[in-house]
N, C-alpha and C positions, 0 to 999 in steps of 0.2 A: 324100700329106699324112698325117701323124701327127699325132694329138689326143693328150693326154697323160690318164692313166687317170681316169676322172671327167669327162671334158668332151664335150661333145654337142652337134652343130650341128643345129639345128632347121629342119626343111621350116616354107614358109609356111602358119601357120594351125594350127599344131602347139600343143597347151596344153600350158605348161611343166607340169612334173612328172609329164607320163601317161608310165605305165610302156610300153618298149618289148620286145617281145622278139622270136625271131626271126624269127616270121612277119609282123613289121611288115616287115622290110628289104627295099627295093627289089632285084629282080634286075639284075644286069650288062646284061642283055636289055631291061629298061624304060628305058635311058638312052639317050639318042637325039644324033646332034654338034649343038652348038650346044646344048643344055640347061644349065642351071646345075646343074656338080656340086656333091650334097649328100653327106658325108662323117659317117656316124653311127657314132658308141660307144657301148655298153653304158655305164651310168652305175657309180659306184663300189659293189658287193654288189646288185645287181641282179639276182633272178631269172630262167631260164629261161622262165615262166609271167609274162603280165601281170599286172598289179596290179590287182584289184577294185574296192580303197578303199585310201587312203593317207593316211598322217599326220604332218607337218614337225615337225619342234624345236616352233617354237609351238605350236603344235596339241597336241602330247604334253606342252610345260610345261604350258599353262593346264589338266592337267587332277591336275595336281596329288600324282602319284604318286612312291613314295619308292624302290619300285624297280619292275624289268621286270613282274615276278609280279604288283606291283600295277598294273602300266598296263594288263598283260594281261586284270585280271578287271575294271578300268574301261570296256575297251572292249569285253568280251565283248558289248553288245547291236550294236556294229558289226560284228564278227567273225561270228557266228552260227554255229550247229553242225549246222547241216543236220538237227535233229531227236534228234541224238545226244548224251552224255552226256560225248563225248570230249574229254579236252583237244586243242587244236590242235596238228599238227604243228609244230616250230617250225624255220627254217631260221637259218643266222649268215649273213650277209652273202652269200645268195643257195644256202649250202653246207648240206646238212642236218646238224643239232644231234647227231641221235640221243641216243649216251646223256649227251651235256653236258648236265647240268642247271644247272652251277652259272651258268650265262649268267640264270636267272632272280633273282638276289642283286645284278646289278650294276644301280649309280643308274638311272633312267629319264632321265639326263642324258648319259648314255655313247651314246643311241643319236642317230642322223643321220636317221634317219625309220623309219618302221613302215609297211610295206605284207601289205594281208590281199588272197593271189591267187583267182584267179578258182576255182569250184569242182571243175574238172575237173582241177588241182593235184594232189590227192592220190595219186589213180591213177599221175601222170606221175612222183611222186616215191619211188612202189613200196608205200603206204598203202592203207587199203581206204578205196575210195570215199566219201565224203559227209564223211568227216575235212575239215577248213579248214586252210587253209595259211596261216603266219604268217613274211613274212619280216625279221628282225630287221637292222636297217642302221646297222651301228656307225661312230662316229666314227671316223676315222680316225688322230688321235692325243686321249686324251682320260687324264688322272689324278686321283683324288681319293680323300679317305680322310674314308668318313664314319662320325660318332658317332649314335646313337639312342637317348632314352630317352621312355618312355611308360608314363603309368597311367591305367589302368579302373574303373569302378565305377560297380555298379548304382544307380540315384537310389533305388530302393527300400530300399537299404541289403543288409547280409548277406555279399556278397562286394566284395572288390578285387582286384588284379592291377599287374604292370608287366613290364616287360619292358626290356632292357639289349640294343645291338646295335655291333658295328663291323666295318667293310670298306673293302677294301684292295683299287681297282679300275686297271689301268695297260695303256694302249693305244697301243702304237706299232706305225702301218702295220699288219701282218699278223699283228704277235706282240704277245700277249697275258694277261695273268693276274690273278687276284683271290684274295683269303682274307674270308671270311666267318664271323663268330661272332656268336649271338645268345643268350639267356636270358632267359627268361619265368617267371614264377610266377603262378596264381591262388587265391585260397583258397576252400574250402570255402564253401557257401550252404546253410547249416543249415535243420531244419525249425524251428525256433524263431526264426528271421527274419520268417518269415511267419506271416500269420493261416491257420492251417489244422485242422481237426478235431483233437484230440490222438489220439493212439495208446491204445487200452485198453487196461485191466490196472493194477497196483499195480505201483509204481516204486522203489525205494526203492536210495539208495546206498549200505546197510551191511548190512544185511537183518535182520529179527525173526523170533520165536517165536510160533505162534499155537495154540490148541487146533485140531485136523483139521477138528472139525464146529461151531467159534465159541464163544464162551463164556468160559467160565474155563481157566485155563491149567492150574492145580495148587492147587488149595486152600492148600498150604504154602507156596507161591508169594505165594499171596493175605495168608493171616496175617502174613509176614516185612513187606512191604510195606505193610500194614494198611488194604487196601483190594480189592477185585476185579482182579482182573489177568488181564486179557484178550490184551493182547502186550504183547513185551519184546524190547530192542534187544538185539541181539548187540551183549556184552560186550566192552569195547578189548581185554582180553588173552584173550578165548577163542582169539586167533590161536593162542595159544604154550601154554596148557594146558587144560584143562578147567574151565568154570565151573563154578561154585558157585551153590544158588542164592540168592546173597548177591549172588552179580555180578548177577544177574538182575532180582534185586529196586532194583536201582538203575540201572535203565535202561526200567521198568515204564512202560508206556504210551509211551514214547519212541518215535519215526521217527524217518527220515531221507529226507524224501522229495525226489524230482529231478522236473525236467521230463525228462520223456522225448524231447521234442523238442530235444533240446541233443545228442542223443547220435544222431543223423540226419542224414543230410543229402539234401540234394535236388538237391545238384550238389556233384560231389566237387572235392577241391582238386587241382590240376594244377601239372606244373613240367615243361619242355622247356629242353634244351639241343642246339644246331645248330653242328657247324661245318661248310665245305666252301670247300676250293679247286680251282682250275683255272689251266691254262694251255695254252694255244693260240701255236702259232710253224710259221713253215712247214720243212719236211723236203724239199729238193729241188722235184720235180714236186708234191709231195704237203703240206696244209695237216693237222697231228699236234695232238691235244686230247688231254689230262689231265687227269680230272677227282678230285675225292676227297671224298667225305661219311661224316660221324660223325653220327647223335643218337643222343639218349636221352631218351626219353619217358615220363613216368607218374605216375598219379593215386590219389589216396587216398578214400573214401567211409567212413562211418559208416551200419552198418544197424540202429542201436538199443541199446538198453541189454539185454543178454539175462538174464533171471529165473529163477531156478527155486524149484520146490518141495517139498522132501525130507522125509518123513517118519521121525523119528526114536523107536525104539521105546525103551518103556520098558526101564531096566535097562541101556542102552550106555554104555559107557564113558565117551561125550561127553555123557550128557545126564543134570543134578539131580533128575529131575522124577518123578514116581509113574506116570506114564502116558505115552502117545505123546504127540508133539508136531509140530508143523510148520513146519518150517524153510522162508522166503520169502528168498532173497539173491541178488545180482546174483553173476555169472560171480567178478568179480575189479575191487571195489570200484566205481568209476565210469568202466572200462573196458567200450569199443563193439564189439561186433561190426565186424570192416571188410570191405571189399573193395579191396585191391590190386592195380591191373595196373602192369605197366611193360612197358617193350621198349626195345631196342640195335639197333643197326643198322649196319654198317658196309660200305662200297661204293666200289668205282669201277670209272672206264670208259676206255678209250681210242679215237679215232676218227682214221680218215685220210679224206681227200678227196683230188681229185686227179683228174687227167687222165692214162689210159695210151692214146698216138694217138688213132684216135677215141672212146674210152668215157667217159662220164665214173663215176669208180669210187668209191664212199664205202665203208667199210669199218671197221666197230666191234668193240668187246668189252665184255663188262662180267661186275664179279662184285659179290655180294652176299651177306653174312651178315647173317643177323638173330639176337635171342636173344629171347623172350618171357618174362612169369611173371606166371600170375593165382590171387590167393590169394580166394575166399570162403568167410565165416565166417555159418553160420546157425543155431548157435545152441546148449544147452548138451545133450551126452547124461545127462541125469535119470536116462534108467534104468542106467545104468553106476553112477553114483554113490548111487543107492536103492541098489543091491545091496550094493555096501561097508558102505554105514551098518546096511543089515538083517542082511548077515553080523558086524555090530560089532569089523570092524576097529578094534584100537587106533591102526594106524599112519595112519587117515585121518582128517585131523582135520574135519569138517564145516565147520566155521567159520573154518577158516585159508586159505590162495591154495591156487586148485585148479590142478592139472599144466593146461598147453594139451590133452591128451589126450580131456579132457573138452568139450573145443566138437569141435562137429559143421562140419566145414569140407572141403575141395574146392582142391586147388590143381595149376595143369596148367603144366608148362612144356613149353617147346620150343626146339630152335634148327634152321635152317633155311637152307642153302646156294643161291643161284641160279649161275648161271653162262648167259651167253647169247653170241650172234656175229651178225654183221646185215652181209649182204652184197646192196649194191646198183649196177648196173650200168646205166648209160643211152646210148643210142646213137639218131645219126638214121639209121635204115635206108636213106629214100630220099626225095628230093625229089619231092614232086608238084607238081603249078599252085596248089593250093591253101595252099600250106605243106610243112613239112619231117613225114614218117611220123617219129615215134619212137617208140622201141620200152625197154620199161624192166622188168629183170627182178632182183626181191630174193629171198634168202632169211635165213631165220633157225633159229636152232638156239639150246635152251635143253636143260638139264637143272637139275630143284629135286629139293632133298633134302631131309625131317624127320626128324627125331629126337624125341618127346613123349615125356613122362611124366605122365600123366593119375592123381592121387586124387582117389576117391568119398570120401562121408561113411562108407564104412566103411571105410576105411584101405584099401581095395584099390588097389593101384597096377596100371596099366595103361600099358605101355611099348611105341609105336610107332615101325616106323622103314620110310618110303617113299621112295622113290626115283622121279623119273619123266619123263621127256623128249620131248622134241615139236620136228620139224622143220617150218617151212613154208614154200612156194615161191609165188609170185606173177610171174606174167608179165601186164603192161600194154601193150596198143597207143593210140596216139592219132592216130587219121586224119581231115587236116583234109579235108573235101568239098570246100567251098566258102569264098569269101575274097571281103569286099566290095572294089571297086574304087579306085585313088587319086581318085578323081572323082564316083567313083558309089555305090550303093549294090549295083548287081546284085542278078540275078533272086533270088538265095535268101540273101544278106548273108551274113555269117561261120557257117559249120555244120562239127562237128566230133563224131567219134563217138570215145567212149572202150568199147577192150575190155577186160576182166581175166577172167582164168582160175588159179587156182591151188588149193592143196591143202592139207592138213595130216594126221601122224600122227603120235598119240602113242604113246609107249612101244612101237613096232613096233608096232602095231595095223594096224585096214585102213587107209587112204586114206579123209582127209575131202574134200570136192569142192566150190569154190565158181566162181561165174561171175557175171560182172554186167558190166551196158552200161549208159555212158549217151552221151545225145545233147544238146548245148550247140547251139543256134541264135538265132542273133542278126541279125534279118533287118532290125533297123534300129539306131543307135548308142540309144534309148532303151529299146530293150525288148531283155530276154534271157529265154531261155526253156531250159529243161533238165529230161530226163527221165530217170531211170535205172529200171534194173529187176536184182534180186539174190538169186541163189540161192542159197544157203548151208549144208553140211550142218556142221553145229557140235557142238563138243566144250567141255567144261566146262574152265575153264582151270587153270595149276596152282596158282593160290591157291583158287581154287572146292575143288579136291580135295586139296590139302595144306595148306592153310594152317593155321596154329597153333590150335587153341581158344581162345576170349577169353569168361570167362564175366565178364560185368556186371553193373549192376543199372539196370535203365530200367524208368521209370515211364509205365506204362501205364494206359488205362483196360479194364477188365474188362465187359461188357456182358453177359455173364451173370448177372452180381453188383449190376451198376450200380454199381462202386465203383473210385476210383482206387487202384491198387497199384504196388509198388514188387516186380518179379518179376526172377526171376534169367529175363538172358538170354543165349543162349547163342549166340556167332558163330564163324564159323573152318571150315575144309575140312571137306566131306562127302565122303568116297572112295566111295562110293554112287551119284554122281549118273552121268547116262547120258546119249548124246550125244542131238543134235536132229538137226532140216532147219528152217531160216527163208527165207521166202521174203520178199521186199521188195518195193516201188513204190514211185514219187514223183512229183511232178511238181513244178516248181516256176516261178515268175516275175517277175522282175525289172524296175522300171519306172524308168527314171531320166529324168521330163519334160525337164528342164535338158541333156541330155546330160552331165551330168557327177554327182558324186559329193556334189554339195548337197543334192537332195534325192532320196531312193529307197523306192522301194514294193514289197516283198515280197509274193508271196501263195504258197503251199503246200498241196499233198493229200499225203498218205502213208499208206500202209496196211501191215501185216504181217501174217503167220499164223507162229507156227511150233510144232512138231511134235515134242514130245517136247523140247523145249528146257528149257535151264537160266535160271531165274528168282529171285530175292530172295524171300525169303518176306513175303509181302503182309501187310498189316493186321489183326491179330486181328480179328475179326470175327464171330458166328454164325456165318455160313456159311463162312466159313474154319475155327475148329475143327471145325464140322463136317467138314470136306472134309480137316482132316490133324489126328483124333484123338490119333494117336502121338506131337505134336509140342508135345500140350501136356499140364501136369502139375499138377496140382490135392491140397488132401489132401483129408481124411475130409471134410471141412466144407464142399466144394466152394471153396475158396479158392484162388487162381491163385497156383503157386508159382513157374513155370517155363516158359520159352519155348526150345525150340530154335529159335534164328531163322536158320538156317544155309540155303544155297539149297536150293531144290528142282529139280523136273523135272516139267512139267504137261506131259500129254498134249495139249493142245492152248492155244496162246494170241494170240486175235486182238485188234487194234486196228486204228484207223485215226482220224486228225484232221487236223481246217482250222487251219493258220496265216495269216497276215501280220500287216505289218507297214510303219510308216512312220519314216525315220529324214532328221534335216532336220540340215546343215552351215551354220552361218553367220559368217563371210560369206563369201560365194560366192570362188571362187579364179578367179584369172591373169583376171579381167575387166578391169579398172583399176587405174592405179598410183594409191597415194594421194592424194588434195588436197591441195594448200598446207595444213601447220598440220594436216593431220587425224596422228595415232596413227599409227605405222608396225608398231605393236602393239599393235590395237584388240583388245577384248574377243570373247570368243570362243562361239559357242552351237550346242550340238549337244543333240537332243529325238531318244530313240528309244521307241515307243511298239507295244509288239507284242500281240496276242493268237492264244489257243490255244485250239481248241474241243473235246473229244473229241467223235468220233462215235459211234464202238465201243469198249468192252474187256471182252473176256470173256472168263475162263478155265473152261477143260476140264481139273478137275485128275483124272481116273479115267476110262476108259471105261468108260459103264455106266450112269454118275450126271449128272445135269443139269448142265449149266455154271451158273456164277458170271456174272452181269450185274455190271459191277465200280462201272457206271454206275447200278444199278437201285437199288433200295428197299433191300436187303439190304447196300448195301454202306458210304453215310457219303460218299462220294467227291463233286468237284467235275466238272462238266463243263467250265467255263470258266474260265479265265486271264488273266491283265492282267499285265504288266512295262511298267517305266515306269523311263526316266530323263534326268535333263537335268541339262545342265552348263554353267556359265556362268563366264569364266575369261579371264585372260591370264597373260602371264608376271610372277608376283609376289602374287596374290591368284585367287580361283576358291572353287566353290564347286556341289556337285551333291548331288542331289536323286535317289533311285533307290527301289524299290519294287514289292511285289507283290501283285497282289489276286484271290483264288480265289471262284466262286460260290458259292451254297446250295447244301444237301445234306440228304438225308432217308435216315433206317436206321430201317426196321421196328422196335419193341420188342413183346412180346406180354404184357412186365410193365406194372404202373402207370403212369399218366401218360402210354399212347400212344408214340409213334413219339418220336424225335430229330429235332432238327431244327436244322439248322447254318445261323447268317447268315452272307451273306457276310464277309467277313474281308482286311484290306490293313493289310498293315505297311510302313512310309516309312523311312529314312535319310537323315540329312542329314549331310556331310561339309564342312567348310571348312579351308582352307589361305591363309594370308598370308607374304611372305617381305618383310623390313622394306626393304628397302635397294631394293626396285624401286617401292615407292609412298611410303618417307618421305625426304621430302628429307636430303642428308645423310647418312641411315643407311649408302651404301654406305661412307665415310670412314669411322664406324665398325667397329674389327677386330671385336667381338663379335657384330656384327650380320650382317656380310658371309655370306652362304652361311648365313642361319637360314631354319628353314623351322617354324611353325608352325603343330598341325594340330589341329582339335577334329572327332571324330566319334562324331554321334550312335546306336544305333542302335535302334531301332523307336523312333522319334519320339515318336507320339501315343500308348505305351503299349498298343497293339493285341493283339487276340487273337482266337480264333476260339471265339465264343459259341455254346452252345447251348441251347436250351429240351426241353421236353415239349409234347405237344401243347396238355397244359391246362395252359401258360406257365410251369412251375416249372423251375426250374433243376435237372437230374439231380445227383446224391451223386457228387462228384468233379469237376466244371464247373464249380468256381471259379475265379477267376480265377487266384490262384496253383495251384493242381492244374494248370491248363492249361499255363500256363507261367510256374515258378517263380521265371525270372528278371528276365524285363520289361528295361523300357529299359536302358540300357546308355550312358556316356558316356565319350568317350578322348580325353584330351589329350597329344598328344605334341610332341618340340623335334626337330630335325636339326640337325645342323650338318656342312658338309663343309668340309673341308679342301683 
């Protein structure tokens, strides 16, 4: 008997839609004459791996996503990351994605359901452990072409945004393709939006004359004017010749003053353009993906109006006057200081899938160009141009546009080759009682290249060029022990051990060496239980050690100073950094009362050490400058100019934390068919509500010197954790609710006012979507309404922030509320329309 692809005959007592895979199938040996044969197939894009948690067409409308990438980060508290910071692997209809990315641009209406597999997935799929597995379950024929527009703005005023998008998605059977383009812009969020301290010093847009040491400027000055004459605007045409002081005397007492806050900003203005296609069609035995991505990204920022002050002796060419004078004028009228980044990128990938006899063989490539460019500007070289005006150059006019020469500026490019290959291999070794052994082994191979060109403020250019490659191999075993019974549950219920062993070396170097097990026991269908344990000797990866320099400007708090700054920081490869060992534990536990996937109870331990490993550079901090003087950069006046914030390498760094969590599905599935008259698409409600405790984090950044308590007094940091979200929805209208809330925190101060003191702090989002035609009568007859989707998202609600006091209750210098965060709530109305 042949079932046709997608159809599945169900044993009694079977709940429709649990994933099967092959360690569910009956043997030839368990069918006895006279039994009723039961005739199973694999369902259409159905995983090797069962399914964990799984989600139908409704269940993915009501939550109201515009494409996959957004369903992806809506379901992230369903998905979970096993404590990691990884995106999930992603599979296409059971086949791994690899370098197809553009699969995350098409609608969230293209897919047939969404299943997240169980966790010992990753290993089976040639990934390192704890990674989640997502597999993506496309329609089978599905086409549409949708439009998008959407604008931003803060309720506080200062900045707006919008964004422009359309795509081009077409699915028939096997073969497959989409074009994707979007465009975004935001503008600038000036410090003159907000209420904040102003900037010291004199501002002025044109610039004046003042005597050195205050006073009178020039006696003849004085008498021409017939009054004291203390300062005098630069004259409209000193641009083009030498004043007089007749010019002078008639611009006597005159400014031109600016805010200085206009010429700042607090968040730079932004503009992104994206395009990418792909196509997918089968090749023989083998399933062939094309993928293809362009942007270009980049953002403008204002660091101020920059000033100087030049001393003009008597007797120069440029100057009427009997005695020295001093010149106050802006760079070049009521031009800012900036800082520009941008970056280009251009990329693609090709993947096979496929079956050779027994293996099943995936098989990719990918390549990648990038281009970078960061320009910053801080500020005017004075004494360059003292020395002209005191050597009395004729050719330099003091008061006319000065060359760019004279700003003090810094600008690094780069461009940057990847090239990679990712071969993966799966095969079942051998049948046991318990299940099928398989055995799965990948490898991969990269080489990145840079090219920089790094200027300092002193015109020194600095030209690098690395080159550097890195192989790694991974072999997986998964051996099932034990298998509950059709009938029963058996002595030890489903137990399965995952092994992995593999390696890495970069640039011919030695041999890196990891290993890691874990053990899946599920000794009853509500409880699951899983332990892994992983050794890892690790190497910094080739963005960590090549990637481009990206110097910025982030706004910091200074705690030395007690003051908010705006400090250059500095990201991008450290070729410096030096390999580790990380060692891992976990333990984790899974409760599903219901036997099914309504409602589930998480709890988790995890612990780390590792060992000369590579890490983010942590929090300014005391005891972080203290602990990496080098990295920071101050001038004479102790003023925080500059942050290398590039990784590091601590000699030693441990942690360990308590998770769970509770995540509830309603309404419960495959229990009852509808009642007379009830919704056959009743509203929908899912509640996930997690917390995270740390127990430990301490870093050892020197041997020699005390560790860093990350949790202690010295450090600002949170122990406890709260995420939250709930969604409430059907097809057509819906509506969630998401959020997160961090404990108190206390950082020693030894200055005034005592210690810091941080209240807990939770910021909420609210999202709502309506689509006219499934809740107003009518609407769908409407062509304009048909396929609209409208969407308001708010984000941080209640206008939230993370407050801090002094001990004796003042507010620290910088712990305003905009110093904290400049931009506050945030509200986005967008239209859809598909086609």
């Amino acid at each position: 008997m042949t079932l046709p692809q997608g159809a599945r005959a169900q044993t009694a007592g079977e709940k429709p839609g649990a994933a099967t895979g092959p360690q569910d199938r009956p043997s030839p040996a368990e069918a006895q004459p006279g039994d009723e044969i039961v005739v199973t197939a694999r369902r259409y894009g159905e995983a090797r791996i069962a399914a964990e948690t799984e989600f139908g067409e409704d269940e993915i409308a009501s939550h109201g996503a515009d494409s996959i990438q957004d369903l992806l980060a809506r379901l992230t508290p369903f998905i979970g990351n096993s404590g990691s910071d990884d995106e999930p692997v992603l599979l296409i209809n059971g086949r791994p994605a690899d370098g197809d990315r553009s699969i995350l641009s098409y609608p969230a209406e293209a897919l047939n359901r969404l299943a997240v597999l169980k966790p010992d997935a990753a290993a089976q799929y040639g990934y390192p452990p704890g990674r989640r597995v997502v597999n993506l379950v496309l329609k089978q024929h599905f086409a549409s072409l949708n439009l998008d527009a959407g604008m931003t703005a803060a309720t506080a005023g200062g900045q707006y945004g919008g964004d422009l998008s359309a795509g081009r998605v077409t699915i028939d059977g096997p073969t497959r393709w989409n074009v994707q383009a979007r465009i975004s812009r935001d503008s600038a969020l000036r410090k003159s939006a907000r209420s904040l301290p102003a900037a010291a010093g004199i501002f002025d847009g044109t610039g004046y004359v003042t005597a050195p040491g205050g006073g009178e400027i020039d006696p003849a000055l004085s008498q021409l004017a017939g009054r004291p004459v203390g300062l005098a605007a630069i004259p409209p045409g000193a641009a083009s010749q030498a004043p007089t002081l007749a010019d002078f005397a008639g611009t006597a007492d005159r400014t031109h003053p600016v805010d200085p806050d206009a010429y700042e900003t607090l968040l730079p203005s932004k503009r992104s353009i994206l395009l990418s296609a792909g196509v997918t069609r089968p090749i023989g035995a083998f399933s062939a993906s094309l993928s293809f991505n362009a942007t270009s990204i980049g953002s403008n920022g204002l660091r101020g109006l920059p000033m100087a002050s030049i001393e003009i002796p008597a007797g120069s060419p440029w100057s009427p006057f009997g005695n020295a004078v001093l010149l106050v004028r802006p760079f070049a009228g009521e031009r800012a200081l900036r800082n520009d980044n941008s970056s280009q990128t251009l990329g693609t990938s090709l993947t096979l899938t496929g079956r050779i006899a027994d293996w099943q063989v995936t098989l990719s490539g990918s390549y990648g160009r990038n281009w970078t460019d960061s320009l910053i500007e801080r500020g005017i070289d004075a004494r360059s141009v003292q020395q002209l005006v005191a050597a009395g150059d004729p050719a330099f006019n003091p008061y006319g546009p000065w060359s760019t020469r004279f700003l003090l500026a810094g600008r690094n490019r780069a461009k940057g080759d990847n090239l990679s290959a990712r071969l993966n291999v799966i095969k079942t070794a051998i049948d046991l009682p318990a299940g099928p052994l398989t055995a799965n082994f990948s490898i991969n191979a990269s080489r990145n290249s840079l090219e920089s060109r790094n200027g300092d403020l002193s015109g020194n250019l600095v030209v690098t060029d690395r080159a550097s490659g890195r192989i790694d191999g991974q072999l997986s075993l998964n051996v099932p022990l034990s298998r509950r019974g059709k009938d029963s549950a058996g002595p030890l219920g489903d137990l399965a051990l995952n092994l992995v062993a593999g390696g890495q070396s970069l640039s011919g170097g030695s041999l890196q060496k990891r290993f890691g097990a874990g053990l899946t026991w599920t000794p009853h269908p509500v409880l699951q239980l899983r332990g892994t344990l992983e050794d890892v000797e690790a190497a910094p990866s080739p963005e960590q050690l090549d990637g481009p320099v990206v110097t910025t400007i982030n706004r910091i708090y200074d705690y030395a100073r007690q003051e908010a700054v705006d400090a250059i920081w500095i990201l991008g490869g450290n070729p410096n950094l030096g390999r580790g060992r990380r060692q891992s534990r976990a333990l984790t536990a899974m409760v599903r009362p219901l036997a099914d996937q309504t409602l589930t109870l998480n709890f988790g331990y995890s612990e780390q050490v590792a060992k000369g490993g590579v890490a983010p550079f942590p929090e300014l901090t005391p005891a972080i400058e203290a602990a990496f003087p080098e990295r920071v950069t101050r001038d004479a006046a102790g003023h925080l100019v500059s942050v290398d914030a590039r990784a590091i390498n601590l000699a030693r760094d441990t942690s360990a934390e308590l998770t769970s969590g509770i995540a509830l599905l309603l309404p419960r599935r495959g229990k009852a068919m509808p009642a007379a008259g009830a919704s056959a698409d009743p509203m929908r409600w899912s509640i996930s509500l997690n917390y995270r405790r740390r127990l430990k984090s301490e870093l050892l950044t020197r041997a020699g010197i005390p560790p860093i308590d990350q949790l202690g007094p010295d450090s600002g940091q949170s122990r406890d954790f709260v995420s939250l979200q709930a969604t409430a929805g059907k097809r057509g209208i819906g509506a969630t609710l998401n959020g997160n809330w961090s404990g108190s925190a206390r950082l020693r101060n030894a200055g005034p006012g005592g210690a810091y003191r941080f209240a807990p702090s939770s910021i909420l989002n609210l999202s709502l979507f309506v689509e006219p035609e499934h809740i107003l009568p009518g609407a769908a007859k409407t062509p304009w309404l048909k396929n609209v989707k409208l969407s308001l998202d708010i984000r941080n609600l209640f206008d939230g922030y993370r407050r801090a006091t002094l001990e004796d209750g003042s507010i620290p210098a910088g712990y305003t509320r905009y110093q904290i965060d400049p931009l506050g709530r945030t509200v986005r109305l967008s239209i859809r329309k598909r086609f």
